[in-house]
C-alpha positions as semicolon CSV with decimal commas, in nm:
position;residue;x (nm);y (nm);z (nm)
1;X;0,304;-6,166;-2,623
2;X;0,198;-5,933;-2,402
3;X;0,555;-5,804;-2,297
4;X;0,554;-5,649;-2,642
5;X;0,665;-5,269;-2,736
6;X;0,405;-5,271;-3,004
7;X;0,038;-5,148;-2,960
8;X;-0,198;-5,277;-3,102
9;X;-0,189;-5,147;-3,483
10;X;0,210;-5,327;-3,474
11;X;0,371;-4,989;-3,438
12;X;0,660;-4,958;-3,192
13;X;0,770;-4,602;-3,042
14;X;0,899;-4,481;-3,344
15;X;0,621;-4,551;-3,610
16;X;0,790;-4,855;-3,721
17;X;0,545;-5,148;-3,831
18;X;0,715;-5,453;-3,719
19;X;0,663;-5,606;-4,066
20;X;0,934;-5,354;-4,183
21;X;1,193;-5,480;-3,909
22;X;1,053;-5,862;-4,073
23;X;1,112;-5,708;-4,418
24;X;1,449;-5,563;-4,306
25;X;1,552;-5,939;-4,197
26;X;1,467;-6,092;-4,479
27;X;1,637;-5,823;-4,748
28;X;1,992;-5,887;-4,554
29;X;1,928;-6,262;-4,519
30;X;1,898;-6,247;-4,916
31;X;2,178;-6,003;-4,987
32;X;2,428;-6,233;-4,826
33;X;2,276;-6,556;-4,939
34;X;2,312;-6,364;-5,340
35;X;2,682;-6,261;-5,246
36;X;2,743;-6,592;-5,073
37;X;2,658;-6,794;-5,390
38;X;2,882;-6,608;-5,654
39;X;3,156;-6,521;-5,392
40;X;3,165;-6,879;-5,169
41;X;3,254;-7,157;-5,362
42;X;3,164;-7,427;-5,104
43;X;2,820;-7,243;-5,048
44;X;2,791;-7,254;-5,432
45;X;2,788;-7,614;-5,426
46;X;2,594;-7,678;-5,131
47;X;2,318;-7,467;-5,296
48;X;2,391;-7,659;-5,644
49;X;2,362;-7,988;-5,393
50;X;1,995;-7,906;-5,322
51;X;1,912;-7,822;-5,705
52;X;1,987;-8,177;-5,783
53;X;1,819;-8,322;-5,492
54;X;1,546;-8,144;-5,612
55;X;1,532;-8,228;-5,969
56;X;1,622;-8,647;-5,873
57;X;1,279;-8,560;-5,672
58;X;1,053;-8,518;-5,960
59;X;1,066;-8,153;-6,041
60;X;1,226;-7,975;-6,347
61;X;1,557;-7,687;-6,244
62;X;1,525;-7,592;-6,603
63;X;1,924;-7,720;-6,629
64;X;2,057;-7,557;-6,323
65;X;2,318;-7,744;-6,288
């Protein structure tokens, strides 16, 4: 890493802590994945899917499904 445009305290030229732009990834990545569960039905039941793999696996989704 050291072709990097972040000194040493993680600040890039505009006083952004690269944690925010992390922070910033992960807030869209779970605004669409929200919206893509009540809006996509076949995401819907792909995410259901994993709930009952889950639960078959020993652990409790409180009736998710």
């Amino acid at each position: 890493m050291s072709n990097s445009d972040f000194d040493k305290n993680g600040l890039d030229s505009y006083g952004i802590h690269w944690l925010q732009y992390a922070a910033f990834a992960v807030s869209g990545f779970a605004i669409f994945t929200t919206w893509a569960f009540f809006y996509d039905e076949r995401f819907h039941n792909f995410v259901m899917n994993i709930f009952r793999v889950i639960n078959c696996s020993g652990f409790n989704c409180n009736g998710a499904f």
